[in-house]
VMD Tcl script that draws the C-alpha trace (Angstrom):
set ca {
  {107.64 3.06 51.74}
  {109.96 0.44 51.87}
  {109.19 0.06 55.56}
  {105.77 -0.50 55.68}
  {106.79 -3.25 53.26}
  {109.34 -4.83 55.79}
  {106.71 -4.96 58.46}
  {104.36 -6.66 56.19}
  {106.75 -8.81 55.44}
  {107.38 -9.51 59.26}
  {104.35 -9.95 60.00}
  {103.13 -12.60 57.24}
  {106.05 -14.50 58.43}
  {105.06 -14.40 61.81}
  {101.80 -15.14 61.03}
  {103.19 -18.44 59.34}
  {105.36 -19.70 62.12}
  {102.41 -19.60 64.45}
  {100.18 -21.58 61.87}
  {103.22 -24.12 61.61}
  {103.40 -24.16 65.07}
  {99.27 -24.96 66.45}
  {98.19 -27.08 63.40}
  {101.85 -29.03 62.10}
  {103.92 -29.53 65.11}
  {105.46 -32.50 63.57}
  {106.79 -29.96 61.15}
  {109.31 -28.23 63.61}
  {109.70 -31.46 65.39}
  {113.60 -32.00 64.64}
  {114.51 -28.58 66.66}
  {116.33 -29.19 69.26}
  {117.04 -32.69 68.66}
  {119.83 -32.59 66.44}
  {123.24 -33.53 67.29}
  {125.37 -31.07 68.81}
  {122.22 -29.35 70.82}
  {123.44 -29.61 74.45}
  {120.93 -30.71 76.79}
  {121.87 -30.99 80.89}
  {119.63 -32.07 83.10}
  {119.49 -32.42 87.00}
  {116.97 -33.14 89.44}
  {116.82 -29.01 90.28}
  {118.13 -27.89 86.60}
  {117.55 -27.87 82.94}
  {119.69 -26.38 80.71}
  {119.55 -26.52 77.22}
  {121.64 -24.75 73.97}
  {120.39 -25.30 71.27}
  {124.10 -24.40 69.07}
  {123.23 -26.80 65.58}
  {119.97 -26.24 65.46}
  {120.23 -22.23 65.25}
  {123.21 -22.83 62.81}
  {120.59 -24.84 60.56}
  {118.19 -21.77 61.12}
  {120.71 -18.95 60.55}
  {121.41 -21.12 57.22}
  {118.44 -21.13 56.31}
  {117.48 -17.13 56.85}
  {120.57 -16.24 55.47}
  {119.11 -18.46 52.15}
  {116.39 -16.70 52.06}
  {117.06 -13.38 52.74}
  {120.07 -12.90 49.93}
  {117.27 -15.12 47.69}
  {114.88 -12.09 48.23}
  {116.81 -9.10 49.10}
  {119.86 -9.60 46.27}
  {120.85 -6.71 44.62}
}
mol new
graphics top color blue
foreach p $ca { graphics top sphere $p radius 0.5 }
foreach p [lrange $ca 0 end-1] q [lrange $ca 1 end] { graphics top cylinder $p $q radius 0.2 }
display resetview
């Protein structure tokens, strides 16, 4: 039972994200753009980590997820 519930759950988020992303782009603007997000660029390479900007989003799961799932 509980994992029909988890997919449900997976999928309403997903379904969010990808309404975020086609109609509010300006919402999700700031990823990648933070400091400490390496960019490198040449004229035959990109490379680009984004390391604070997953720390912000791994923050922010981790929020939600011991806001929801707290025993």
């Amino acid at each position: 039972m509980a994992d029909g519930k988890l997919l449900v759950a997976i999928g309403l988020v997903l379904v969010t994200a990808g309404l975020v992303v086609n109609y509010a782009p300006g919402l999700i603007s700031w990823f990648g753009h933070l400091p400490g997000d390496i960019r490198i660029e040449d004229q035959h390479r990109f490379v680009f980590i984004p390391i604070t900007s997953m720390l912000v989003v791994s923050l922010i799961l981790t929020l939600i997820i011991n806001l929801f799932f707290h025993r």
